[in-house]
C-alpha positions in Angstrom: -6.5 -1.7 -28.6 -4.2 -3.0 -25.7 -4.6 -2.5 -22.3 -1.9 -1.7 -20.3 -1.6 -0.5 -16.4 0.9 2.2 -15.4 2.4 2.4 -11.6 2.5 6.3 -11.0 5.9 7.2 -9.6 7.0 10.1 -11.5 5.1 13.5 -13.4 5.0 11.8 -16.8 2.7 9.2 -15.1 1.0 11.3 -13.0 0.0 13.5 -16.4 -1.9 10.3 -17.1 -4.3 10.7 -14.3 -7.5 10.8 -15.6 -11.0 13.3 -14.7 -13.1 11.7 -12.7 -16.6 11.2 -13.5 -18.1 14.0 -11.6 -16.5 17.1 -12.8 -16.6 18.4 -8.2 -13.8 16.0 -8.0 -10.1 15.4 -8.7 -7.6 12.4 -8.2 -4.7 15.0 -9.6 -6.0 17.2 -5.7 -8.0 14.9 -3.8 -6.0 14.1 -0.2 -9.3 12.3 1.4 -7.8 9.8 3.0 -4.2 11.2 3.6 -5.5 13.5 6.0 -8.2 12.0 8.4 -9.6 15.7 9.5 -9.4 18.2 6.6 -9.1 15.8 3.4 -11.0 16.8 0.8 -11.8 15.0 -3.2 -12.9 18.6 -4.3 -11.1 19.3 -7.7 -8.7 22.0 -6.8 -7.2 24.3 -9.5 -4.8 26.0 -7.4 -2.8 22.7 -6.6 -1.5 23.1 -9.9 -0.9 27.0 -10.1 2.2 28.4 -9.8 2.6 30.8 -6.7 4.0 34.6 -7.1 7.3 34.9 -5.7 6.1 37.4 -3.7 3.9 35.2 -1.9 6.8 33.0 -0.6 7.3 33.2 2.9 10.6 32.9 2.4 11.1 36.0 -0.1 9.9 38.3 2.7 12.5 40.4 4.2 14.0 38.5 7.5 15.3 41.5 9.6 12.1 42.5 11.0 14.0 44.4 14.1 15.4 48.1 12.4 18.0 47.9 15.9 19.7 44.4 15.3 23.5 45.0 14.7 24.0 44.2 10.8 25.6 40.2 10.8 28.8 39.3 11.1 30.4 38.2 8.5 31.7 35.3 9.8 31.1 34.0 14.1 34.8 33.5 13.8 37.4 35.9 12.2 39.8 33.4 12.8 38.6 30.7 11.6 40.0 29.8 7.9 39.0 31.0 4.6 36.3 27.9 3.8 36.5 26.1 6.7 34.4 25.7 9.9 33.6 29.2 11.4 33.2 28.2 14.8 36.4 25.7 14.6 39.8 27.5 14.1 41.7 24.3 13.7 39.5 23.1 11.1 41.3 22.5 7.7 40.6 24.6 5.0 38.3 23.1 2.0 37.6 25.0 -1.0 34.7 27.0 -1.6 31.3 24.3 -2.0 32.9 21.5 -1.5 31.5 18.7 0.6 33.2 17.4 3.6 34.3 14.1 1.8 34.2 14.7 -2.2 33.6 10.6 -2.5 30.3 10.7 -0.6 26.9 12.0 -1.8 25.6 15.5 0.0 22.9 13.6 1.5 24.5 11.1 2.7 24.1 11.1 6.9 27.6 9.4 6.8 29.5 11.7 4.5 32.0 13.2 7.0 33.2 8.7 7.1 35.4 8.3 3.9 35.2 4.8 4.6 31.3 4.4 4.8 29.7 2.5 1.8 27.9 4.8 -0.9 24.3 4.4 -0.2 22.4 3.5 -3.3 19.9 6.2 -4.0 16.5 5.5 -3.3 13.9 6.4 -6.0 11.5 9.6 -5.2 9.5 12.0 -6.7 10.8 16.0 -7.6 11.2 18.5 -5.1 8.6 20.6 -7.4 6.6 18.0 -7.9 2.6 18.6 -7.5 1.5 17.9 -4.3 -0.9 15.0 -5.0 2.2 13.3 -7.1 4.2 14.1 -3.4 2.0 12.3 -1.5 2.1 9.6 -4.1 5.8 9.3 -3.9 6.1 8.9 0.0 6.7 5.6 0.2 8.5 4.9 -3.6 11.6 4.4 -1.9 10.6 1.1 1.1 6.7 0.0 -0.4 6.7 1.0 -4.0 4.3 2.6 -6.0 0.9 3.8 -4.6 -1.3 4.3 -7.4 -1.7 3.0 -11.4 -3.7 3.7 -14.5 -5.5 1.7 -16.5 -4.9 3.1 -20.2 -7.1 1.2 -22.7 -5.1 1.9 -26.0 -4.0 5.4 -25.2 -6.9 6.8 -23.0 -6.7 6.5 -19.6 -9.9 4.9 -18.7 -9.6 3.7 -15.2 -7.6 4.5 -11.4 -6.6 3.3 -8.1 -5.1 4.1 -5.0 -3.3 1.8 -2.8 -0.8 0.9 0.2 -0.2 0.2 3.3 -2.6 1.1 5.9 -0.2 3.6 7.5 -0.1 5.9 4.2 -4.4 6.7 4.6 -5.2 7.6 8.3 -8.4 8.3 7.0 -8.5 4.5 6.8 -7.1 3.9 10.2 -9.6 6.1 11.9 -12.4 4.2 10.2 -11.2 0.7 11.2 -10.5 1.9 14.3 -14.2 1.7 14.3 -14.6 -2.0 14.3 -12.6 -3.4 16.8 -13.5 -6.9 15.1 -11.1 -6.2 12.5 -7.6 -8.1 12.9 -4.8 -6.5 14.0 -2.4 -8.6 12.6 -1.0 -8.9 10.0 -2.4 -4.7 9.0 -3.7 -5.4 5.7 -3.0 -3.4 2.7 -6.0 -0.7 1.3 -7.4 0.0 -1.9 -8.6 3.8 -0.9 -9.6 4.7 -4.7 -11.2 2.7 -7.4 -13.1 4.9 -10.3 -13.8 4.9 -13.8 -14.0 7.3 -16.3 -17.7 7.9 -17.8 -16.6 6.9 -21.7 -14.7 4.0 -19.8 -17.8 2.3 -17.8 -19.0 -1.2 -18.2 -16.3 -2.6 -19.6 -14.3 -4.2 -16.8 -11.5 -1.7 -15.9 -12.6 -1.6 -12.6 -12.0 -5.1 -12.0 -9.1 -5.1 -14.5 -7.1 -3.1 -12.4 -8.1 -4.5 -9.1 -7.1 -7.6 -10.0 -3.6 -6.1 -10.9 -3.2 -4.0 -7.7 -3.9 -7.4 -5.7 -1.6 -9.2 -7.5 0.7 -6.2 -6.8 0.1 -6.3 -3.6 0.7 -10.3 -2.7 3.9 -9.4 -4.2 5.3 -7.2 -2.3 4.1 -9.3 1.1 0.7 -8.6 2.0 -1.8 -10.9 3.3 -4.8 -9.6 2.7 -6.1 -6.4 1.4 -9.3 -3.9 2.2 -11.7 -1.4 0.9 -14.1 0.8 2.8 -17.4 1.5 0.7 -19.6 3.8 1.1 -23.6 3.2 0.8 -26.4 5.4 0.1 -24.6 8.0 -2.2 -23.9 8.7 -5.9 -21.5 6.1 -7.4 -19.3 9.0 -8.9 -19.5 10.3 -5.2 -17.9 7.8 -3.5 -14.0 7.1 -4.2 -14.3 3.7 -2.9 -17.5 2.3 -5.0 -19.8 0.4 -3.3 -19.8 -3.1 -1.7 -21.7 -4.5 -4.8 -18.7 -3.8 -6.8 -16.5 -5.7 -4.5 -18.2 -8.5 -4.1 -17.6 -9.1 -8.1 -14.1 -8.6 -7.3 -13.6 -11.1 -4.9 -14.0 -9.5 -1.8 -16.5 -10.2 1.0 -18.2 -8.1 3.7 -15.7 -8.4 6.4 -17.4 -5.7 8.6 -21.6 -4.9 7.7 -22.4 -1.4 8.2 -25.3 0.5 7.0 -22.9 3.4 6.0 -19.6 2.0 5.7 -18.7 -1.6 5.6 -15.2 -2.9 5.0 -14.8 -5.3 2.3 -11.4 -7.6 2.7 -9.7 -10.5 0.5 -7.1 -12.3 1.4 -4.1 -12.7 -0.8 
């Protein structure tokens, strides 16, 4: 069966994410190293629960003071039907229109009719999950930050990438070994893992090899990992330093607990 590797940018490839080998854990709710204090790989069902309406902050009644004067229905009664209430020369527009009906909503330079249209930038969905959200925060400037490995159509390996600003995690643990360099940053691989019907067939390396390649591509000079020793391979999301050796890699930074593997591109 063909392989083929899948950039997740949008929820039909993020469906394709798939279970990690220890059942504790989720790459669909794991936020490890995108939040350097309270990150956690747990596997957590309620990521991808709806919420109750009720449970909105915003659905909760806003006029929390029984004395406030009811609102006006306009700050000025002069001002004209659709246009700026606190301007009474401003020109009328009709009901929902935007300032200038040739620019985009969004656009910070809509109120210039003669500003060029901005192309727009690809992103995720407002409602998207909020793994696939922290995917998506840099699809518009760096790209995608994670693929799939699908052998045929099962999805048998996974990675997580970018630039060292997108994990603090991983700037709080180099910050650690101030014989790192400083420049150029490199780029991370924060998640490498295999599914258990998907081991020992190279799918690891597979898709390392692609993200590096990926990587080179869009600039970088050299890329790192941060292993961890003396735990449970399906533990740790960034394998061990064993496996990146065979990828290339060498030990950068020795550490009984957490060395940093690097390669440059």
């Amino acid at each position: 069966m063909p392989i083929r590797i899948v950039d997740l940018t949008d929820a039909d490839a993020f469906a394709l994410v798939p279970p990690c080998a220890d059942p504790g854990f989720d790459h669909r709710s794991c936020d490890y190293w995108e939040d350097a204090d309270r990150g956690s790989k747990a596997a957590r069902a309620s990521w991808f629960a709806d919420a109750p309406a009720s449970s909105s902050p915003s659905s909760a009644p806003r006029d929390a003071n029984p004395f406030a004067p009811p609102p006006k229905a306009s700050a000025n009664p002069f001002a004209p039907s659709g246009g700026s209430a606190d301007n009474p020369f401003a020109p009328s527009r009709p009901a929902g229109a935007a300032p200038n009906p040739f620019a985009r909503d969004d656009d910070p330079f809509a109120d210039n009719p003669f500003a060029p249209t901005r192309p727009d930038r690809p992103k995720v969905a407002a409602d998207a999950p909020r793994k696939l959200a922290l995917l998506g925060r840099g699809l518009g400037v760096f790209g995608s930050y994670s693929k799939v490995l699908l052998d045929g159509d099962e999805a048998a390996a996974y990675a997580q990438f970018g630039p060292l600003s997108a994990y603090p995690r991983a700037q709080r643990l180099r910050d650690l070994y101030p014989q790192l360099p400083e420049a150029p940053l490199p780029a991370v691989i924060t998640c490498i893992a295999t599914t258990a019907a998907g081991r020992h067939r190279g799918h690891a390396q597979a898709l390392v090899e692609a993200v590096c390649d990926d990587l080179a591509r869009r600039g970088f000079a050299a890329v790192e990992a941060y292993p961890e020793r003396g735990t449970r391979p399906d533990a740790t999301s960034a394998a061990t330093p064993e496996f990146w050796l065979s990828a290339g890699f060498r030990i950068a930074v020795e550490d009984d607990r957490f060395p940093v593997v690097r390669r440059e591109l």
